[in-house]
C-alpha beads as a LAMMPS data file, in Angstrom:
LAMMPS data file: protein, C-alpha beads

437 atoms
436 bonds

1 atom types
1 bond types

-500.0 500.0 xlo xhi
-500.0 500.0 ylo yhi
-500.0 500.0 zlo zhi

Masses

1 110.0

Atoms # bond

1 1 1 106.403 474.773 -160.431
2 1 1 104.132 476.484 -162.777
3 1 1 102.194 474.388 -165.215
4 1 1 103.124 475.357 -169.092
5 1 1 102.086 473.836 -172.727
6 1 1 104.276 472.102 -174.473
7 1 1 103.966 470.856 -178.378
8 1 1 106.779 468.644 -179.892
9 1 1 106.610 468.807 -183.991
10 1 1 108.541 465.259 -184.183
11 1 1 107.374 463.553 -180.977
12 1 1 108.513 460.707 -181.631
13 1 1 112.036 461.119 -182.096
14 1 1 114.254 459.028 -179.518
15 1 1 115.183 462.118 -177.433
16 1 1 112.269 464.387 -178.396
17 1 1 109.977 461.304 -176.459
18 1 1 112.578 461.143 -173.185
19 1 1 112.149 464.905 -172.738
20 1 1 108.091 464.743 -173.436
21 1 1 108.242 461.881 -171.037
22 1 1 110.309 464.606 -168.060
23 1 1 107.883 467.348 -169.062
24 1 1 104.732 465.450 -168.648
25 1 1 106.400 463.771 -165.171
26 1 1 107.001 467.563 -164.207
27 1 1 103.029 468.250 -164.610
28 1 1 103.376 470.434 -167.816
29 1 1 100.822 470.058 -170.695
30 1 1 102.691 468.055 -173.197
31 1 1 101.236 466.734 -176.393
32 1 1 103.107 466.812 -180.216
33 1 1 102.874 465.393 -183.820
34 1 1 104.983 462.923 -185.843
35 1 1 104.097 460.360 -188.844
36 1 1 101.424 457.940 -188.204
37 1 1 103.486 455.064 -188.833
38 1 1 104.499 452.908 -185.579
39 1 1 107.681 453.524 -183.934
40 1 1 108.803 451.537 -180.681
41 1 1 109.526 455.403 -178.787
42 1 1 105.560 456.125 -178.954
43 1 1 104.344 453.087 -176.800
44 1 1 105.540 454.945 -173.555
45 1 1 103.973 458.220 -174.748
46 1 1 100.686 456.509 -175.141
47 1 1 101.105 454.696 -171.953
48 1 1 101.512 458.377 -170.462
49 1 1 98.475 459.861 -172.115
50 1 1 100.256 461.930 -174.336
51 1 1 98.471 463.049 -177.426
52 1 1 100.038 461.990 -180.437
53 1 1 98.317 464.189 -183.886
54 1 1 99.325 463.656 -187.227
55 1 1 101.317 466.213 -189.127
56 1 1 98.326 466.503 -191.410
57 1 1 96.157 466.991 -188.610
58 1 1 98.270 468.631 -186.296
59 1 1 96.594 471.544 -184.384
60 1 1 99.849 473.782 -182.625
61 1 1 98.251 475.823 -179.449
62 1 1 98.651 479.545 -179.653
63 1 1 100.191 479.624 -176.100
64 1 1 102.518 476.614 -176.556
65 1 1 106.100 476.261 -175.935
66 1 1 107.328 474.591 -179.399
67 1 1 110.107 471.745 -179.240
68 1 1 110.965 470.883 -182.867
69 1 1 113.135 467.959 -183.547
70 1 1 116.219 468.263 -185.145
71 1 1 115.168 466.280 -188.529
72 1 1 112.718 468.959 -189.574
73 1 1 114.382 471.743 -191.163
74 1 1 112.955 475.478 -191.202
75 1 1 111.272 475.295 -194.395
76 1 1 108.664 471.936 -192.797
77 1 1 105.393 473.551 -192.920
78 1 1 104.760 473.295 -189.067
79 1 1 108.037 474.995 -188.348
80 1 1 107.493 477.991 -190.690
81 1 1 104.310 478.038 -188.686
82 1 1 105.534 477.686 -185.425
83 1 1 108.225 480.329 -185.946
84 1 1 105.204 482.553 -186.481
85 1 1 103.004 482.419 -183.782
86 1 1 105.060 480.206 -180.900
87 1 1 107.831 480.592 -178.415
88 1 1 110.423 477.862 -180.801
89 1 1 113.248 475.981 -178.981
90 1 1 115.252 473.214 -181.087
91 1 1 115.436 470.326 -179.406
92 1 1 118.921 470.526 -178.020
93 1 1 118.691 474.170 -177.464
94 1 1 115.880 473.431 -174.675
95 1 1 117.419 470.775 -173.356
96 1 1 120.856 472.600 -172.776
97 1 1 118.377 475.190 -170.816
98 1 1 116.232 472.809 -168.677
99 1 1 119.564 470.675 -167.795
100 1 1 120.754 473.776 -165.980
101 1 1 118.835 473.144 -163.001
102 1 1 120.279 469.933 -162.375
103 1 1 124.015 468.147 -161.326
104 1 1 124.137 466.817 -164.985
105 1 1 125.944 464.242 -166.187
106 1 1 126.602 464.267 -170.492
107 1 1 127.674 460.979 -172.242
108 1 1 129.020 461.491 -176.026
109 1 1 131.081 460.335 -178.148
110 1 1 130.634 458.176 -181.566
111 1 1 129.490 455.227 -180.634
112 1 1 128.347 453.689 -176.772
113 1 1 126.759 456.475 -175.397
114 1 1 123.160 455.242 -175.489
115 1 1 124.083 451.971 -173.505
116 1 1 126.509 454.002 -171.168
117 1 1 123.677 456.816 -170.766
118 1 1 121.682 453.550 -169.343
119 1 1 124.840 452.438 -167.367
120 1 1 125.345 455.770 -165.568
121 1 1 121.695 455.632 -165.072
122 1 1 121.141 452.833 -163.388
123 1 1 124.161 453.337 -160.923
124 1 1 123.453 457.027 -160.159
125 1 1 119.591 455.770 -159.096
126 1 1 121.711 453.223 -157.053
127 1 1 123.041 456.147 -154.918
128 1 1 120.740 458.986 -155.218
129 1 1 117.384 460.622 -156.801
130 1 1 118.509 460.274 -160.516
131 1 1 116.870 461.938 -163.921
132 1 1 117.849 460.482 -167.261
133 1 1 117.236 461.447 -171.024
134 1 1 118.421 458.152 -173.153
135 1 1 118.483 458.052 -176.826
136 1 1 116.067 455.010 -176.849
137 1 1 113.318 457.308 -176.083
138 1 1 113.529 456.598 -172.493
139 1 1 113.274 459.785 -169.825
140 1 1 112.469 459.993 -165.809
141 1 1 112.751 462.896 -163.757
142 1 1 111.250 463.612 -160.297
143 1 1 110.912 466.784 -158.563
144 1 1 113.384 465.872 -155.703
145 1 1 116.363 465.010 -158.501
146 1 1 119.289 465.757 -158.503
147 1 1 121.677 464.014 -160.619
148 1 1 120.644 464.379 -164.534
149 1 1 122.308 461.708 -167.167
150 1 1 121.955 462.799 -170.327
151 1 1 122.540 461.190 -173.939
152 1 1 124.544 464.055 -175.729
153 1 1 124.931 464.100 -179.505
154 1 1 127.691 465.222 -181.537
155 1 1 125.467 465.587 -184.640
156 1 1 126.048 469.450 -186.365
157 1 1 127.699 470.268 -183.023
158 1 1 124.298 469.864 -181.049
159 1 1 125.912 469.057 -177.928
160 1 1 127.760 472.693 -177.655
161 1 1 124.207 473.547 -176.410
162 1 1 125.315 471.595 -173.039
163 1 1 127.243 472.645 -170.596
164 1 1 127.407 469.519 -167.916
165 1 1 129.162 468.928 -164.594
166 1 1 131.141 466.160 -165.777
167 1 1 131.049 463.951 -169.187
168 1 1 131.854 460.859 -170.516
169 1 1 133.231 460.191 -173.921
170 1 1 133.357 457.024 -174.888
171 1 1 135.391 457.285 -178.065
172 1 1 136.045 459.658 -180.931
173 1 1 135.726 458.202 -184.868
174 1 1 134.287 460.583 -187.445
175 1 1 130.402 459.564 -188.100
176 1 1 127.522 462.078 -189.086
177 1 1 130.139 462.526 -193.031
178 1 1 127.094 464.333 -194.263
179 1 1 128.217 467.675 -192.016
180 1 1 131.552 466.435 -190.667
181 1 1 133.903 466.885 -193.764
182 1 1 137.005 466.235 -192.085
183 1 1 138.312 464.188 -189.194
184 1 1 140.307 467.437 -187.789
185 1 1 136.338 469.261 -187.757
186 1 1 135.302 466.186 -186.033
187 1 1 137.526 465.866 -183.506
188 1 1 137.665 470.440 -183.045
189 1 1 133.748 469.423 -181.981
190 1 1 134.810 467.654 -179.368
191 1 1 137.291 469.840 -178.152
192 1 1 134.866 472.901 -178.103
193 1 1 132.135 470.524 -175.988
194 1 1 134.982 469.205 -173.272
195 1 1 135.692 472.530 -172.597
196 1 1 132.528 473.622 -171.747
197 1 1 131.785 470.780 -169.013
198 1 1 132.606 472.458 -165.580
199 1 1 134.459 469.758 -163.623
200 1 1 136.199 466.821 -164.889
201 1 1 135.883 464.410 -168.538
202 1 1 135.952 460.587 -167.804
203 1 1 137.409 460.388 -171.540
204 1 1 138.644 456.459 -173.576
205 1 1 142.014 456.747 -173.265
206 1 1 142.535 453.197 -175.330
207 1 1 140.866 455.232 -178.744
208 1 1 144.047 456.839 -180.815
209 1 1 141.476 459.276 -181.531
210 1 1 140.518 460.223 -178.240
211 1 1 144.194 460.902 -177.548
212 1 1 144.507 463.585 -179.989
213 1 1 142.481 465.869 -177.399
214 1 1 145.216 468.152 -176.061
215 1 1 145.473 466.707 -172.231
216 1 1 144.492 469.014 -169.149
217 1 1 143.891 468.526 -165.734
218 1 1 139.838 468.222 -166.701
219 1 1 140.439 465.224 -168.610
220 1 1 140.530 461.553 -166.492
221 1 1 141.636 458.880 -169.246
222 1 1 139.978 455.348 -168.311
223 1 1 140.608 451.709 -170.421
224 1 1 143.121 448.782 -170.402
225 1 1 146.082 450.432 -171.301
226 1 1 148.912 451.340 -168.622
227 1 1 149.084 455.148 -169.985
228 1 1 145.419 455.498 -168.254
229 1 1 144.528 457.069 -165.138
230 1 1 141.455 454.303 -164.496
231 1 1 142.541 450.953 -165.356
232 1 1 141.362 447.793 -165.321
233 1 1 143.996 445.024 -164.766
234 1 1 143.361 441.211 -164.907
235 1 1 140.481 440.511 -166.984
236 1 1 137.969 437.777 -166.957
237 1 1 135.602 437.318 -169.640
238 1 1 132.934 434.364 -169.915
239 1 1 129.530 434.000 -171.836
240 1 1 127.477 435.296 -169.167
241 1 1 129.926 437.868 -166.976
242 1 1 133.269 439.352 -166.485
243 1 1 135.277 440.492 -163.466
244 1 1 138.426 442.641 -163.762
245 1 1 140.750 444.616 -160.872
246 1 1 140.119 448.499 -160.714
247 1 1 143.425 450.261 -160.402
248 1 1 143.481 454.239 -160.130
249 1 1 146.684 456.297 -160.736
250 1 1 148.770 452.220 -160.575
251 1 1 146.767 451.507 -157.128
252 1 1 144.390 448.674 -156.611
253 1 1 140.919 449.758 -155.648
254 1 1 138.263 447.024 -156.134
255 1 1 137.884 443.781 -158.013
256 1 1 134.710 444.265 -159.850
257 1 1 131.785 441.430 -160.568
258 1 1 129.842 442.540 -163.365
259 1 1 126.908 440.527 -165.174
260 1 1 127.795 442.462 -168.442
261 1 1 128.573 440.498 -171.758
262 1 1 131.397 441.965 -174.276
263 1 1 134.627 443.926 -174.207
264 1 1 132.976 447.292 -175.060
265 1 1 130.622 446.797 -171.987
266 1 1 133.816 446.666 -169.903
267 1 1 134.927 449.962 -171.101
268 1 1 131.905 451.868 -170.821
269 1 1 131.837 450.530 -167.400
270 1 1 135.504 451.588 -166.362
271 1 1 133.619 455.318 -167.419
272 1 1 131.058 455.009 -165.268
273 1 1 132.640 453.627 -162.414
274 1 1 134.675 456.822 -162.697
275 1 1 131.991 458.994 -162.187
276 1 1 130.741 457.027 -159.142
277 1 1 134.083 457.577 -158.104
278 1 1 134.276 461.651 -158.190
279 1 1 130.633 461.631 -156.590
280 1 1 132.219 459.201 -153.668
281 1 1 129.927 456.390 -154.330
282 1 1 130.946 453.425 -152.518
283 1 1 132.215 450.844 -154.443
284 1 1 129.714 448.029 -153.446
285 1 1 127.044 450.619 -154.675
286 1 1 128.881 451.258 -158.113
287 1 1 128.765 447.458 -158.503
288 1 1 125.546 447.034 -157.678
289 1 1 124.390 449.700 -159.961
290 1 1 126.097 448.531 -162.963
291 1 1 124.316 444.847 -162.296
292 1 1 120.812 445.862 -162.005
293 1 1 121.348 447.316 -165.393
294 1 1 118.858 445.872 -168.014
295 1 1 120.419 447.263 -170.873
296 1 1 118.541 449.690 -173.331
297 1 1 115.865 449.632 -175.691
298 1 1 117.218 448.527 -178.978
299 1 1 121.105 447.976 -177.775
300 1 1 121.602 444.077 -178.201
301 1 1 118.515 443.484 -177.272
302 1 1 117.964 439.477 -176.811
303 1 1 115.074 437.432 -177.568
304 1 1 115.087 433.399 -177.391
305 1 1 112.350 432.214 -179.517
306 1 1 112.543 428.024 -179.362
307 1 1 115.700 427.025 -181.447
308 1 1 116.306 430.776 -183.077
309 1 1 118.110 433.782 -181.200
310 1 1 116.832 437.406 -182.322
311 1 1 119.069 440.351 -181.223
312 1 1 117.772 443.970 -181.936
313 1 1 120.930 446.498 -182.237
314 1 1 120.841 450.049 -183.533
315 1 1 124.281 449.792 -184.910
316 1 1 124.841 451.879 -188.050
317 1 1 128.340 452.547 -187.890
318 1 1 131.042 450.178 -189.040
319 1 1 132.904 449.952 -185.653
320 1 1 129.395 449.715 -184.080
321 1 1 128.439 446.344 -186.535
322 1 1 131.318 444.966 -185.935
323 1 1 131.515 444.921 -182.142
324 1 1 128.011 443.450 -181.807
325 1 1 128.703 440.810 -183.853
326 1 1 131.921 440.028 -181.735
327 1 1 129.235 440.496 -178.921
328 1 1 126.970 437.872 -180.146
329 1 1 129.553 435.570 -181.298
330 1 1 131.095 435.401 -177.660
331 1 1 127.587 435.515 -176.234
332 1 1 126.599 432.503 -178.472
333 1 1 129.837 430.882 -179.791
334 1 1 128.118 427.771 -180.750
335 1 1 125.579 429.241 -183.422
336 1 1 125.357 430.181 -186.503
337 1 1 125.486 434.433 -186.581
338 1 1 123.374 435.723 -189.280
339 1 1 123.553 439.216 -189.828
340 1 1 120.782 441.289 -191.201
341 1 1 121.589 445.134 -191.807
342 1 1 120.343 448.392 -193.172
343 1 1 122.111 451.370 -193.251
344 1 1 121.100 455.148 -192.551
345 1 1 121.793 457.848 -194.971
346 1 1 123.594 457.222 -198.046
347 1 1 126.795 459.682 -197.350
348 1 1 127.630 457.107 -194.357
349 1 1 127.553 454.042 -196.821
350 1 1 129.369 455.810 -199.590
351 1 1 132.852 457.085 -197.109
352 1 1 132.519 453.656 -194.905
353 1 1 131.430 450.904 -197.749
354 1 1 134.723 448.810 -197.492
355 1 1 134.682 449.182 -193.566
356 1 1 131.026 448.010 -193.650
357 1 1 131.855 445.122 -195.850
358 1 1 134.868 443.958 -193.699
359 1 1 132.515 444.124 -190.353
360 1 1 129.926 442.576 -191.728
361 1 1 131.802 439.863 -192.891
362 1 1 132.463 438.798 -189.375
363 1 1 129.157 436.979 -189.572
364 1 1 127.929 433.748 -190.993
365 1 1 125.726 434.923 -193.537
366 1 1 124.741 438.685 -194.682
367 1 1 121.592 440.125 -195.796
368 1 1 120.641 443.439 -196.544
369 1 1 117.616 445.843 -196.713
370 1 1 117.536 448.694 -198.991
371 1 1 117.619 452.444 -197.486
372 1 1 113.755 453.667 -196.522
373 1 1 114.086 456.578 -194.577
374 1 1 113.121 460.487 -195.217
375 1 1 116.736 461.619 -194.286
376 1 1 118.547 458.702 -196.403
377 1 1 119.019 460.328 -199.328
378 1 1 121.300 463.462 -199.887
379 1 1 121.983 465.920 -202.927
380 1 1 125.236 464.381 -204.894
381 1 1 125.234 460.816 -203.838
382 1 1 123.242 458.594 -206.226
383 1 1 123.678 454.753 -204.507
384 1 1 121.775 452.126 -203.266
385 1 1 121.834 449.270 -201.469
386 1 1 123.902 447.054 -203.784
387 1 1 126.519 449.701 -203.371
388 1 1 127.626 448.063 -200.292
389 1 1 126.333 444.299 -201.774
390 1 1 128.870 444.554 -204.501
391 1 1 131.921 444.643 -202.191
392 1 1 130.055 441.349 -200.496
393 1 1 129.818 438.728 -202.700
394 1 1 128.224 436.685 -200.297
395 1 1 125.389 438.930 -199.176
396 1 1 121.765 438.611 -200.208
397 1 1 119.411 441.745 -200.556
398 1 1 115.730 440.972 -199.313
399 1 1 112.881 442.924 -198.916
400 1 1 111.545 444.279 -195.578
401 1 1 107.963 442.110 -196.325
402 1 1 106.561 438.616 -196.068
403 1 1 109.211 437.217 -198.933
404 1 1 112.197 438.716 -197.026
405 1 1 111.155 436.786 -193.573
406 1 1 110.602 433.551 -195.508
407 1 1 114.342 433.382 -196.996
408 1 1 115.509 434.494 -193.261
409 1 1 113.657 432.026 -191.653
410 1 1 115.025 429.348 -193.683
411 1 1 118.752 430.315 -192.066
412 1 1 117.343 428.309 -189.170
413 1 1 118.504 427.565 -186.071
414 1 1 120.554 430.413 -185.599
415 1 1 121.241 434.134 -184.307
416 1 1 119.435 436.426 -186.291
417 1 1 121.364 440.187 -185.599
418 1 1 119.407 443.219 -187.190
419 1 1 121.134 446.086 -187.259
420 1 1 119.996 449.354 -187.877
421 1 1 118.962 453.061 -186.586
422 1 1 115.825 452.959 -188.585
423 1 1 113.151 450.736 -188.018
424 1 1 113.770 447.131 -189.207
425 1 1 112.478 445.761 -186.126
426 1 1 109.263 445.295 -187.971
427 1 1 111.246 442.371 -190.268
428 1 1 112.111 440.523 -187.134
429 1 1 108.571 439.702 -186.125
430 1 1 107.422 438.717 -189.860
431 1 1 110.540 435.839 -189.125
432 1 1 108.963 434.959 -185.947
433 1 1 105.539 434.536 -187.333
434 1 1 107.264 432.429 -190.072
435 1 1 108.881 430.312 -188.034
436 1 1 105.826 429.465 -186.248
437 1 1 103.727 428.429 -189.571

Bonds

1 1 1 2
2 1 2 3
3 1 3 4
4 1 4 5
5 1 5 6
6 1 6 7
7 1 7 8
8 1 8 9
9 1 9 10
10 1 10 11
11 1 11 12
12 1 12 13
13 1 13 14
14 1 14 15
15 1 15 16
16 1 16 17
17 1 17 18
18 1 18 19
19 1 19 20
20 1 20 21
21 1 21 22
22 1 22 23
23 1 23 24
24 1 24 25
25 1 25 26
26 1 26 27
27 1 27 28
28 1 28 29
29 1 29 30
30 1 30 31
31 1 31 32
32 1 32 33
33 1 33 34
34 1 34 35
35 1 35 36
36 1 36 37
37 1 37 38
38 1 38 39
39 1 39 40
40 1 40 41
41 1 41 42
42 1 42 43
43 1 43 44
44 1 44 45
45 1 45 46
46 1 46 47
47 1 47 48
48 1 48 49
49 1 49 50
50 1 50 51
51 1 51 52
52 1 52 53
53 1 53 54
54 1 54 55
55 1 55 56
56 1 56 57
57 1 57 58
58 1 58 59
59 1 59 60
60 1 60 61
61 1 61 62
62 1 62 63
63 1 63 64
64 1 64 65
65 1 65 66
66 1 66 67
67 1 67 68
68 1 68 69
69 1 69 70
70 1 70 71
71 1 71 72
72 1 72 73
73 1 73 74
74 1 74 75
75 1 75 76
76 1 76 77
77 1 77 78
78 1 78 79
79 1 79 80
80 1 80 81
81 1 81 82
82 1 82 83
83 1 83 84
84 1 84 85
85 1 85 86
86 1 86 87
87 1 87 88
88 1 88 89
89 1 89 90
90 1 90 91
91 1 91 92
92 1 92 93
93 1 93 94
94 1 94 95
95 1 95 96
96 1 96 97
97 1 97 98
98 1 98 99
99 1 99 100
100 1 100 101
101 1 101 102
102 1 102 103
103 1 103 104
104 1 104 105
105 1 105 106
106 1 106 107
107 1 107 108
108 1 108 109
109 1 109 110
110 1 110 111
111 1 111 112
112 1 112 113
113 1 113 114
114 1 114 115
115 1 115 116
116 1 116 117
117 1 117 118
118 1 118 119
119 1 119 120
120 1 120 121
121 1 121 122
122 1 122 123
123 1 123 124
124 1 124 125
125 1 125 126
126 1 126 127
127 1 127 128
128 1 128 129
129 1 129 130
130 1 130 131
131 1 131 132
132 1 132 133
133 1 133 134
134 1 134 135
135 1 135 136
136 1 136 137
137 1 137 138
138 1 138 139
139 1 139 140
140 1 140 141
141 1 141 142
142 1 142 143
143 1 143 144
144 1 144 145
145 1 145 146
146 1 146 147
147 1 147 148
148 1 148 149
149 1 149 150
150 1 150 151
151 1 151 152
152 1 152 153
153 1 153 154
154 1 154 155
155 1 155 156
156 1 156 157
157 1 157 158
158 1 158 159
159 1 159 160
160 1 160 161
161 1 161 162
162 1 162 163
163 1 163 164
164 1 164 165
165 1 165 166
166 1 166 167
167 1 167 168
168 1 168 169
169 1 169 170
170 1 170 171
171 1 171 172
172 1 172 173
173 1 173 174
174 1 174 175
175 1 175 176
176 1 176 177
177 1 177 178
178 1 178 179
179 1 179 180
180 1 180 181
181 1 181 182
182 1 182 183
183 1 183 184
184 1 184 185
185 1 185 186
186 1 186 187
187 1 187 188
188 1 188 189
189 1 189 190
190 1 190 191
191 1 191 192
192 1 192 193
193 1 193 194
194 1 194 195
195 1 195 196
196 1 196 197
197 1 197 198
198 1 198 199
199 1 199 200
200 1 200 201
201 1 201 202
202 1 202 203
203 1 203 204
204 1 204 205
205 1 205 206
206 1 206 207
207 1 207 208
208 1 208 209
209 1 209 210
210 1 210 211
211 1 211 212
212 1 212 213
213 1 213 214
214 1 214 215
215 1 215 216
216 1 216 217
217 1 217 218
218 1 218 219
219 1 219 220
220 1 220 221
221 1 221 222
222 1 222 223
223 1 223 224
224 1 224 225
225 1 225 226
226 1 226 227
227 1 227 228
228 1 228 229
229 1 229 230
230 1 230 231
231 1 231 232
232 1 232 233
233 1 233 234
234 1 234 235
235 1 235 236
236 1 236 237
237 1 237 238
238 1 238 239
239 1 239 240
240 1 240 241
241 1 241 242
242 1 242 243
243 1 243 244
244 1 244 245
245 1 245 246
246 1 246 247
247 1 247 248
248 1 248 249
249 1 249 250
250 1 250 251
251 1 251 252
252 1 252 253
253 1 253 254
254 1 254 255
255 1 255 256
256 1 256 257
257 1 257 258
258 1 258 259
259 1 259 260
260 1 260 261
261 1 261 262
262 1 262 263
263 1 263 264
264 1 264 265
265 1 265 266
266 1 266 267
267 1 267 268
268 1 268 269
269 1 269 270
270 1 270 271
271 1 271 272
272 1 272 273
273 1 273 274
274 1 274 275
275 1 275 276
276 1 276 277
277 1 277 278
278 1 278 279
279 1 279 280
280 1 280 281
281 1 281 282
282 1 282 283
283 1 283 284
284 1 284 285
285 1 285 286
286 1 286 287
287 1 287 288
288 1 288 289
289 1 289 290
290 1 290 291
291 1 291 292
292 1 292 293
293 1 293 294
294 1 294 295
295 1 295 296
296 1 296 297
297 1 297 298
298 1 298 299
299 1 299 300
300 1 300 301
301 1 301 302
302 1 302 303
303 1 303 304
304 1 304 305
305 1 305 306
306 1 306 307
307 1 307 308
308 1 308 309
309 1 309 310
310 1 310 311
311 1 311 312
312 1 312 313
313 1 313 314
314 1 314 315
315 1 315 316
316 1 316 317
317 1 317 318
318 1 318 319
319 1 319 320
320 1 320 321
321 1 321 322
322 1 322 323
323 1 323 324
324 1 324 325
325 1 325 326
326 1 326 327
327 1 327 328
328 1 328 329
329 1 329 330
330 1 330 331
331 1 331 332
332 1 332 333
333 1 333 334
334 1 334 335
335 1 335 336
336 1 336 337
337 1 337 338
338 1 338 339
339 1 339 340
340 1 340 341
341 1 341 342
342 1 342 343
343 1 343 344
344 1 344 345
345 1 345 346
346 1 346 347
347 1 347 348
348 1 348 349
349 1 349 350
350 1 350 351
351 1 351 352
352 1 352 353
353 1 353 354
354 1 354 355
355 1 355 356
356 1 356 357
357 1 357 358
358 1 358 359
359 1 359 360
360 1 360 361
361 1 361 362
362 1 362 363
363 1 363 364
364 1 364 365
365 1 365 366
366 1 366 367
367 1 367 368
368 1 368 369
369 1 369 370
370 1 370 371
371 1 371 372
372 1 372 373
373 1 373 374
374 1 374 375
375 1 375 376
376 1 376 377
377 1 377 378
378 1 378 379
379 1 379 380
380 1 380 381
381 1 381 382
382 1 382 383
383 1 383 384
384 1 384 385
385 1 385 386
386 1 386 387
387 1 387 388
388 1 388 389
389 1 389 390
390 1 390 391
391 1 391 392
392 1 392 393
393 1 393 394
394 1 394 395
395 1 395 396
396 1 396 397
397 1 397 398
398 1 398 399
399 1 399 400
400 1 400 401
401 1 401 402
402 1 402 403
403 1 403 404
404 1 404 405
405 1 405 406
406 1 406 407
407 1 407 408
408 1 408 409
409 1 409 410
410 1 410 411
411 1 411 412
412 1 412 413
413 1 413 414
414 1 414 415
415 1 415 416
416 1 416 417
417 1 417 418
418 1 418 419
419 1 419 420
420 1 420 421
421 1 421 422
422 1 422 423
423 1 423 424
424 1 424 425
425 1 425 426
426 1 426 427
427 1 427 428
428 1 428 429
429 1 429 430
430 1 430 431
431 1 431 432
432 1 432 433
433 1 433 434
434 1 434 435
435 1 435 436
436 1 436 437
């Protein structure tokens, strides 16, 4: 393969660092810029040798290929630039192109499809030479693979770039309100990516959403209901594992043993145990597969620090708070659940406030951060945080600093749940360090 330059402008991005990661595996001469602020996606770039420049010092080579992430519109200074002198891909446009030359494998839908992405993952590499892209930041490739799973996003119809061998989607509920205006332009997005996929759609057939997709032969429908093709029939769920019967089209195929912890596990495992099933992967290996998973990179990630539990969960959508706190209240039944949020753009707060509030509420005690981000704010919607505090009466706001740990750590013992897309992992570790003092 010939050796080529790549610069990313946004390096850091979750999926912009999985695809440096497969470049620079594949030999070519990756480097990129980004903010000079920490984020957890760089640590495997630096680990990799990758050079990371500053935007303000950021030199683009004349013969470079240009990735530019998707949060940098055309009027950021390196993209105006870039547009001049480079060969410019978007970020999903090149990655519909390079997953071309691969059996790929897409994952989308609104929420799940970073942990399933991981799922698939680490059953395909159970059976056979297996790439990934995961939207944790996390990307392999080697030059024998052959299967490619790949984390595909819905946002501004992104994932119409793809055009997989089979796909997962794990549910349909309208997210992304700052393009989406309606749920009938939500779910059309859908539509138009499902029938681009070549074979078949391993599609959640328990979501009243998902079933307004017009049915076709493509379209497998997997979950716990008896009006789906993959089903999974006498359930048992404990704090550490679950183990359910496999049915396909009413007959019994395999009782499955799965170390997996939480209801939406099981169903993004029924999805990837379908796709082991049109490859012809052996059951035993499907199983297998699915248990040496380790889970993702900030997906209920768990941390036991003496008396105190700290989970890190990128969950920014109402549905999405709301199952992992079910999660860690059946995970830890006996403690305290203390939830710690903040949200990611302002448009999301403003349609799903009372949705948030009512999730939220599933925990012990609420606190709140404020929004921080570049992308949070948007023309038309003047809120902040206490937005969503007024419809909890019982919430606290606190700072993402020193004073903010210190009235957290005081909610000790107990399970401390951040939630967020952006980067409030940063807040966990001032509570640890408090906790020690």
């Amino acid at each position: 393969m010939m050796k080529n330059k790549f610069y990313f402008i946004g390096i850091k991005g979750t999926g912009m660092a999985a695809l440096a990661l497969i470049l620079n595996k594949l030999d070519h001469n990756v480097s990129g810029c980004d903010l000079e602020k920490h984020f957890f996606t760089e640590d495997l770039l630096v680990e990799n040798n990758i050079e990371i420049q500053s935007f303000e010092n950021a030199i683009i080579p004349a013969d470079a290929t240009v990735i530019i992430g998707n949060a940098f519109l055309e009027d950021f200074p390196l993209v105006i630039k870039a547009r001049k002198n480079n060969i410019c891909y978007r970020y999903h446009e090149y990655l519909g192109l390079f997953m071309e030359n691969y059996h790929t494998i897409c994952v989308t839908g609104s929420h799940g499809k970073t942990t399933t992405t991981g799922m698939l993952s680490s059953m395909m590499s159970n059976f056979g030479e297996t790439g990934y892209l995961i939207g944790d930041g996390s990307g392999k490739i080697e030059k024998n693979t052959k299967y490619f799973c790949v984390e595909a996003d819905e946002y501004r119809r992104h994932f119409l770039a793809y055009h997989p061998n089979y796909a997962i989607v794990t549910n349909i509920e309208i997210d992304h309100v700052d393009y989406f205006k309606t749920e009938e332009d939500y779910q059309l997005a859908y539509e138009e990516f499902i029938n681009q996929v070549k074979e078949k759609v391993l599609i959640f057939g328990d979501d009243e959403n998902c079933r307004k997709i017009k049915d076709s032969d493509k379209l497998i429908w997997y979950g716990i209901g008896d009006n789906n093709d993959l089903q999974a029939k006498n359930i048992v769920e404990t704090t550490s594992d679950m183990s359910f019967d496999l049915y396909y089209l009413n007959e019994f195929k395999y009782r499955f043993n799965l170390n997996l912890v939480g209801r939406h596990l099981l169903w993004n495992a029924l999805g990837v145990i379908g796709i082991g099933m049109l490859e012809n992967v052996p059951f035993e290996i499907i199983e297998d597969g699915l248990n040496l998973f380790k889970g993702v990179k900030r997906r209920f990630v768990i941390e036991e620090h003496g008396e105190n539990v700290f989970i890190d969960d990128y969950a920014h959508h109402p549905t999405e708070v709301a199952i992992t706190i079910d999660a860690a209240r059946t995970r830890y039944p006996n403690k305290k659940i203390v939830a710690i949020f903040k949200p990611h753009r302002v448009s999301r707060v403003y349609k799903f406030a009372k949705e948030f509030a009512t999730a939220l509420k599933k925990a012990d005690e609420i606190f709140l951060c404020d929004f921080t981000s570049i992308d949070d704010k948007e023309d038309g919607i003047d809120i902040d945080i206490y937005y969503l505090k007024d419809m909890i009466e019982e919430s606290t706001v606190i700072e993402e600093d020193e004073s903010g740990a210190y009235i957290l750590s005081k909610e000790s013992p107990a399970v401390f749940l951040f939630m967020s897309s952006k980067d409030i992992y940063p807040l966990a570790e001032m509570v640890k360090r408090s906790q020690n003092h």
